[in-house]
C-alpha positions as CSV (number, residue, x, y, z in Angstrom):
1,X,17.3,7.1,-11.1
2,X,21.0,8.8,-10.5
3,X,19.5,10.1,-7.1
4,X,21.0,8.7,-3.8
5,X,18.3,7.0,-1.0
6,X,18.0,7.6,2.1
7,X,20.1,3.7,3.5
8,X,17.8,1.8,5.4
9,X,19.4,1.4,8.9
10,X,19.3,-2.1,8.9
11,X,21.3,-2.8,5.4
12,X,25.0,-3.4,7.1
13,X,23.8,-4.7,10.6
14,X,23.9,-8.2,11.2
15,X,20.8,-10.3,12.3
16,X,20.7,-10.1,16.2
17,X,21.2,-5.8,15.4
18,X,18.2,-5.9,13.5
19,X,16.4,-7.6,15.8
20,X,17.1,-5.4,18.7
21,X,16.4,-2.3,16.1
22,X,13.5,-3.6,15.9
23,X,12.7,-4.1,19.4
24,X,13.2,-1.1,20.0
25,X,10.6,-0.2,17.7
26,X,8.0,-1.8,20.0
27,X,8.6,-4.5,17.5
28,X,8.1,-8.3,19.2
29,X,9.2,-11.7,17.0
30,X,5.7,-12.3,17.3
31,X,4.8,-9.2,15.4
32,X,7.5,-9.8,13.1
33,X,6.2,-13.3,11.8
34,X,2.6,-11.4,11.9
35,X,4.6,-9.0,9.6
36,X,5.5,-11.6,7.0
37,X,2.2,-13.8,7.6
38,X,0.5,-10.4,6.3
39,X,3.0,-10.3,3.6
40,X,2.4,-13.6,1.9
41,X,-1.5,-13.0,2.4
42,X,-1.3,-10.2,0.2
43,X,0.9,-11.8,-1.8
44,X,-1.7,-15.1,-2.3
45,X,-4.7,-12.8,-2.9
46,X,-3.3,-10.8,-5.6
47,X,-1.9,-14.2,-7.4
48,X,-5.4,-15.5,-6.8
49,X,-7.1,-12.4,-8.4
50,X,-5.0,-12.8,-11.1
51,X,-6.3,-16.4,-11.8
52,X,-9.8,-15.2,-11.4
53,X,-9.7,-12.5,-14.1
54,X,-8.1,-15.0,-16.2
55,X,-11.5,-17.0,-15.8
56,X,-13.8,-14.1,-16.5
57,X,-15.0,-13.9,-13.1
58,X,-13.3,-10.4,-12.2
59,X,-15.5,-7.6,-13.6
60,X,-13.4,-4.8,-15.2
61,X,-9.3,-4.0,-15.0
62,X,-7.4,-4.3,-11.9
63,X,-3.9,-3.0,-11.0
64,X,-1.4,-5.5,-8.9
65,X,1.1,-4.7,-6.2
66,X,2.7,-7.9,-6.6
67,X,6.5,-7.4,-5.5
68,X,5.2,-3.9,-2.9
69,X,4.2,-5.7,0.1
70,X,6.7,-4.2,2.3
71,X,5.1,-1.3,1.5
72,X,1.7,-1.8,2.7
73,X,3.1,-3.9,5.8
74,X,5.3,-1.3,7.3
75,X,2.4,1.2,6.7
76,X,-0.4,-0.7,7.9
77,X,1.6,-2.1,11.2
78,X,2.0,1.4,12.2
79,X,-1.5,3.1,11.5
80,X,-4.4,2.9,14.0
81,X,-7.8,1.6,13.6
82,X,-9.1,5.4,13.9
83,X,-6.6,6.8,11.6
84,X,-7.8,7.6,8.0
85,X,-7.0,5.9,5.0
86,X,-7.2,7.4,1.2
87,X,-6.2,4.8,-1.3
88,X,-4.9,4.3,-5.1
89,X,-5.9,1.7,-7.9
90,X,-3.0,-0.4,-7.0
91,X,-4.0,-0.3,-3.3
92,X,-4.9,-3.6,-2.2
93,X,-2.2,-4.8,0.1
94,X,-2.8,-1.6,1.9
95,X,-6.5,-2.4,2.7
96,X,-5.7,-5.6,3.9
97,X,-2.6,-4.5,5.8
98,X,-4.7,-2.5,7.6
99,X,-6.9,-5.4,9.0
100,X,-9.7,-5.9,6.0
101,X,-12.2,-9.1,5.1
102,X,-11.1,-11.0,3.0
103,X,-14.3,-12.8,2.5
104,X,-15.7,-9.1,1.6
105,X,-12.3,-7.8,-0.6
106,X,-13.0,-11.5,-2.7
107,X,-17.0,-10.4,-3.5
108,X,-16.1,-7.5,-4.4
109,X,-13.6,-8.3,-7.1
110,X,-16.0,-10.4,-7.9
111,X,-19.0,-8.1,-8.2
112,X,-21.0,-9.6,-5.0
113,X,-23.8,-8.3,-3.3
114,X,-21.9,-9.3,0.0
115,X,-18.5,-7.4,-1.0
116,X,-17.6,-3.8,0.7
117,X,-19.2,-2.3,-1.9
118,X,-22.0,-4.3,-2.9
119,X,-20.0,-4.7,-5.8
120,X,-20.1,-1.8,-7.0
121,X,-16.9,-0.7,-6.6
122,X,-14.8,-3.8,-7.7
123,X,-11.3,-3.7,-7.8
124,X,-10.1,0.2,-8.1
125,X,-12.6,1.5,-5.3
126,X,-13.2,-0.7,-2.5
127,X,-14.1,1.3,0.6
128,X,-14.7,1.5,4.2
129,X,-16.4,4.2,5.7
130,X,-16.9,2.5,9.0
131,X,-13.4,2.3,9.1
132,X,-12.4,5.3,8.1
133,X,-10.9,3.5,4.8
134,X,-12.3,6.4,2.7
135,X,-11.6,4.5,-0.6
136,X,-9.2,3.5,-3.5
137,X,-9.2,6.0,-6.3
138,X,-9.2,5.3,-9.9
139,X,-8.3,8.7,-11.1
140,X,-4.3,9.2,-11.2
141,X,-4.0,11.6,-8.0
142,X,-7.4,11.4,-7.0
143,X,-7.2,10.7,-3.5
144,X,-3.6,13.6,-2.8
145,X,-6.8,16.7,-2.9
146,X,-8.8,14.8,-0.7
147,X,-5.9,14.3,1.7
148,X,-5.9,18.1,2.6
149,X,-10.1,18.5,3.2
150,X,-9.5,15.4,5.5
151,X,-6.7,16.2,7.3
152,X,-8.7,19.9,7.9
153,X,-11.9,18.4,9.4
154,X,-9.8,16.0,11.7
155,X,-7.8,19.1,12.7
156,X,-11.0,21.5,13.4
157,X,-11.8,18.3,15.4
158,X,-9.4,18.4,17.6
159,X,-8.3,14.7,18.2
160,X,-5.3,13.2,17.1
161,X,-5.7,11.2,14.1
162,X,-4.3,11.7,10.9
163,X,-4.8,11.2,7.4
164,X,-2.2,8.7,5.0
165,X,-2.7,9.2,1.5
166,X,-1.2,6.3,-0.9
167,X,0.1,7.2,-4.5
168,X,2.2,6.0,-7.1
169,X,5.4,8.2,-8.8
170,X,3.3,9.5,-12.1
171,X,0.8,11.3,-9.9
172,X,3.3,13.9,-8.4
173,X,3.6,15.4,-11.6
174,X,-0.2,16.3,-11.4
175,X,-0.3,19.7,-10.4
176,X,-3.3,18.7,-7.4
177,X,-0.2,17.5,-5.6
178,X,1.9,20.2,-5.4
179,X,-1.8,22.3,-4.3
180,X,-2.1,19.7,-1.8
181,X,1.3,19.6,-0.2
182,X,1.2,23.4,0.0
183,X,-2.1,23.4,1.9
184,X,-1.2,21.0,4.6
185,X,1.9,22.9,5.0
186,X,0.9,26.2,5.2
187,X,-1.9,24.8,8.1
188,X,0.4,22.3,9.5
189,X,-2.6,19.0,8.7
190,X,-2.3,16.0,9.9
191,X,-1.3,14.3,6.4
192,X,1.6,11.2,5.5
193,X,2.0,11.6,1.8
194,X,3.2,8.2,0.8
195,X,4.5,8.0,-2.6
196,X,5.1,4.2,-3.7
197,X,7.9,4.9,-6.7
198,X,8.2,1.7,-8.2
199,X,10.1,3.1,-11.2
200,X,7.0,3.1,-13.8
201,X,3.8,5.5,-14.4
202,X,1.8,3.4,-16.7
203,X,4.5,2.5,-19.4
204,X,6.8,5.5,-18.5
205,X,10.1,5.5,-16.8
206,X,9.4,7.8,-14.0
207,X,12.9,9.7,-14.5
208,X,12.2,10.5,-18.0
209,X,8.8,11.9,-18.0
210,X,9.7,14.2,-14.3
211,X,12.2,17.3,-14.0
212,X,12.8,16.7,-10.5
213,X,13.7,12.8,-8.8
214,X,13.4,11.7,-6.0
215,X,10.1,13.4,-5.3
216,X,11.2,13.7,-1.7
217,X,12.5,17.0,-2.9
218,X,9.6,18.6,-4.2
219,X,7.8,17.9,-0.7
220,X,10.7,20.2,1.1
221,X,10.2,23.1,-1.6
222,X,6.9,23.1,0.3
223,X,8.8,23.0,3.5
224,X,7.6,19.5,4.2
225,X,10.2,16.8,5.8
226,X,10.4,14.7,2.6
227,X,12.6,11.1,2.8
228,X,13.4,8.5,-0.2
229,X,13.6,5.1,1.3
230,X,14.2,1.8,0.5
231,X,10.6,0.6,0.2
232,X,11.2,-3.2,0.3
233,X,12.8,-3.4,3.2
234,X,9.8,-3.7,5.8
235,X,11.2,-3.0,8.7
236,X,12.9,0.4,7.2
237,X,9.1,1.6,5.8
238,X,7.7,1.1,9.6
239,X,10.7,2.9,11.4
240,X,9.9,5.8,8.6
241,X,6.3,5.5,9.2
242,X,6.4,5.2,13.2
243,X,8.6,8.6,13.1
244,X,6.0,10.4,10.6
245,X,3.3,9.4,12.5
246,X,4.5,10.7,15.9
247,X,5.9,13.6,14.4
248,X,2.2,14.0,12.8
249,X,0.0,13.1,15.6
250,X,2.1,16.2,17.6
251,X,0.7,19.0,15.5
252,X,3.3,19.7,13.5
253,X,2.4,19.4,10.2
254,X,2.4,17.0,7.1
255,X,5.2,14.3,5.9
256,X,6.3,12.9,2.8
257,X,8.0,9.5,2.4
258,X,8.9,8.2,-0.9
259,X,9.6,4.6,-1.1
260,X,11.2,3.1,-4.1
261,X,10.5,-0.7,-4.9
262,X,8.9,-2.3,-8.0
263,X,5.6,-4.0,-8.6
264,X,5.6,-7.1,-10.7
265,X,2.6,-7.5,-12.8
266,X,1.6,-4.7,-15.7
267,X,0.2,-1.7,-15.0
268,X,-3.1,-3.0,-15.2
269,X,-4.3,-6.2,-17.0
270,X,-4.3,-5.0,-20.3
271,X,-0.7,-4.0,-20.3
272,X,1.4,-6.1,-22.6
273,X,4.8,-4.9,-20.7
274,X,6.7,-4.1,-23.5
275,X,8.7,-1.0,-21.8
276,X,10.5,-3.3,-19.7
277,X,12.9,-6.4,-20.1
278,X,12.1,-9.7,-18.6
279,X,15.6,-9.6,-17.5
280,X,15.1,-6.4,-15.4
281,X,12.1,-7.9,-13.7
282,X,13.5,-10.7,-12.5
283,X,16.4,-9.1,-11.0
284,X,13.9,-6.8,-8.7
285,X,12.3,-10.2,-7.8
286,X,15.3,-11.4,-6.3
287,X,15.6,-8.2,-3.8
288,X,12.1,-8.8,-3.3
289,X,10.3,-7.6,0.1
290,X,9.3,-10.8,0.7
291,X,12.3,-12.9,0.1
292,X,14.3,-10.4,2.0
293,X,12.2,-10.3,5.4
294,X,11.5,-14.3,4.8
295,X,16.0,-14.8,5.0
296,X,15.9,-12.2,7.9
297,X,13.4,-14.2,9.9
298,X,15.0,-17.3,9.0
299,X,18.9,-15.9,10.4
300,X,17.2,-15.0,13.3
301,X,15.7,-18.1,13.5
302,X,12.2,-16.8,14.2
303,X,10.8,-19.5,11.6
304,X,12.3,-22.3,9.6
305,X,11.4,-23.6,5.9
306,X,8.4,-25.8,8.3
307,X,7.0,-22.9,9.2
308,X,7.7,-21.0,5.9
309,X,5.7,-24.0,4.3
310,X,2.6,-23.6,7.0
311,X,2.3,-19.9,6.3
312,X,1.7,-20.2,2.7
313,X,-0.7,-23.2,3.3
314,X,-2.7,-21.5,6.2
315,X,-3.2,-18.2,3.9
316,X,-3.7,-20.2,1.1
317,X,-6.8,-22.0,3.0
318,X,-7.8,-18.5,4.0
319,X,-8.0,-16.9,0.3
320,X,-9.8,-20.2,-0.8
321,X,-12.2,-19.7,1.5
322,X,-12.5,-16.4,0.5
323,X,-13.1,-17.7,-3.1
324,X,-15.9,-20.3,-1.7
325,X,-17.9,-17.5,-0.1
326,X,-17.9,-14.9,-3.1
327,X,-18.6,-17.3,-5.5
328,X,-21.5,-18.3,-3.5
329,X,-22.3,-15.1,-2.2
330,X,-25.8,-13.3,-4.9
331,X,-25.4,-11.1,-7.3
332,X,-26.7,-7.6,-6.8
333,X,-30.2,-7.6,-8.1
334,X,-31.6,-5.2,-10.9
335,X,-33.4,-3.2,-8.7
336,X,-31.4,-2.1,-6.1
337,X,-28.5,-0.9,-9.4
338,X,-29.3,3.0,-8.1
339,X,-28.6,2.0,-4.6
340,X,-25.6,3.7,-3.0
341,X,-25.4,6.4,-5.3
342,X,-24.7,9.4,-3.7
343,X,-26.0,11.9,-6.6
């Protein structure tokens, strides 16, 4: 991208530094294997998914995050159950990250009476309200505009909750961003842009179709602290978070955190990946989020290739019961179609 990141703080530190990094972080091994149990959960979901729409049983086009779990982890350790949420199309690690059903994200891929949305929403719009997870957005950008009214009526409320809004690297070229950023700066909202760069906006390479990388600069021509970080390296995206939030929660205004990683899969199913080399995805799989936090724990000695192997079994069981109970789960019946519709 010829711009320089921010270095995680844990890249040259040996294992028993990271560990007490992380400690100091309020950061427990427990937690840490939580981290990476969370991690290969999303990880198992999305692969599943992908083997459903293969079989015609996922209704519509989805958008995988395959390869940006550290991502979602280090944001969803740090958020709290009150905090809101505004999410993109390629948002699902976040939802679960943040402590979602299963049972309910399965249905509604599949279109399930019994899913978040009744299965209405399906893949690109599963929302919470009673959670305050205000919804994935299919439009590019669509949730940065909402960020801002949020963020306002949380402030003219008084309490101390913010607002994280998720998005990808082609929607800060929409011009809603830039009208966003400059309203929660000029009232000081309680707003975390998160920008998840992974290189690609559709089938564009994000330095060739935007005047300005890393983004992180266009949040301080608004006067917002901005930061490009490494974005799989868990541990790095919760340290950024846990500082933004605090830093947020105090009244002092919006922050912008660009994290650069890479997601796997297409853009969306029907994408034929043609832009990209084989060759240049596998080499992002081996820095992979997963594989990286997976050797850390393993140096540290926090699990072994036993427990590795239990993990993947035990989530595995979990998204196969998920499976089981959407598949039996009804359909949404013909009458009830204009139910939940706002207008």
């Amino acid at each position: 991208m010829g711009t320089e990141k921010i270095k995680a703080a844990y890249d040259n530190l040996q294992t028993e530094d990271v560990l007490k990094k992380a400690k100091e972080l309020g950061l427990d091994n427990d937690t840490l294997v939580n981290m990476y149990r969370t991690m290969i959960k999303i990880r198992l979901f999305e692969e599943k998914a992908d083997q459903l729409y293969a079989l015609g049983k996922v209704h519509g086009t989805m958008h995988l995050s395959a390869g940006q779990e550290a991502v979602a982890v280090g944001a969803g350790f740090v958020t709290r159950d009150d905090d809101y949420l505004l999410n993109h199309h390629r948002g699902h690690g976040h939802f679960i990250a943040s402590g979602a059903d299963i049972n309910k994200m399965m249905a509604e891929f599949l279109g399930k009476e019994t899913g978040y949305c009744h299965g209405r929403g399906g893949s690109m719009h599963i929302a919470d309200i009673t959670a305050n997870n205000l919804g994935a957005n299919g439009i590019v950008g669509g949730g940065i505009e909402l960020a801002a009214g949020v963020g306002l009526a949380v402030q003219m409320q008084k309490t101390d909750q913010l607002v994280l809004v998720l998005f990808g690297d082609g929607a800060t070229n929409e011009g809603i961003f830039h009208e966003s950023l400059n309203m929660s700066a000029i009232w000081d909202l309680p707003v975390i842009y998160l920008c998840e760069n992974n290189h690609y906006g559709m089938s564009a390479e994000v330095a060739r179709v935007s005047s300005k990388v890393p983004f992180k600069d266009r949040a301080l021509a608004h006067g917002i602290p901005g930061y490009f970080i490494d974005g799989n390296d868990v541990l790095a995206v919760y340290e950024f978070m846990k500082n933004a939030t605090e830093y947020t929660r105090t009244g002092k205004g919006p922050v912008f955190i660009e994290v650069e990683t890479y997601r796997y899969f297409g853009h969306s199913k029907s994408d034929r990946n043609l832009y990209r080399s084989r060759e240049e995805i596998e080499a992002w799989k081996k820095r992979g989020p997963i594989l990286r936090f997976e050797k850390l724990l393993i140096d540290a000695k926090l699990i072994n290739d036993v427990k590795v192997k239990e993990i993947y079994q035990d989530m595995g069981a979990l998204i196969e019961k998920a499976v089981t109970f959407a598949e039996n789960s009804p359909e949404p019946e013909i009458k009830d179609v204009m139910e939940w519709v706002y207008a």
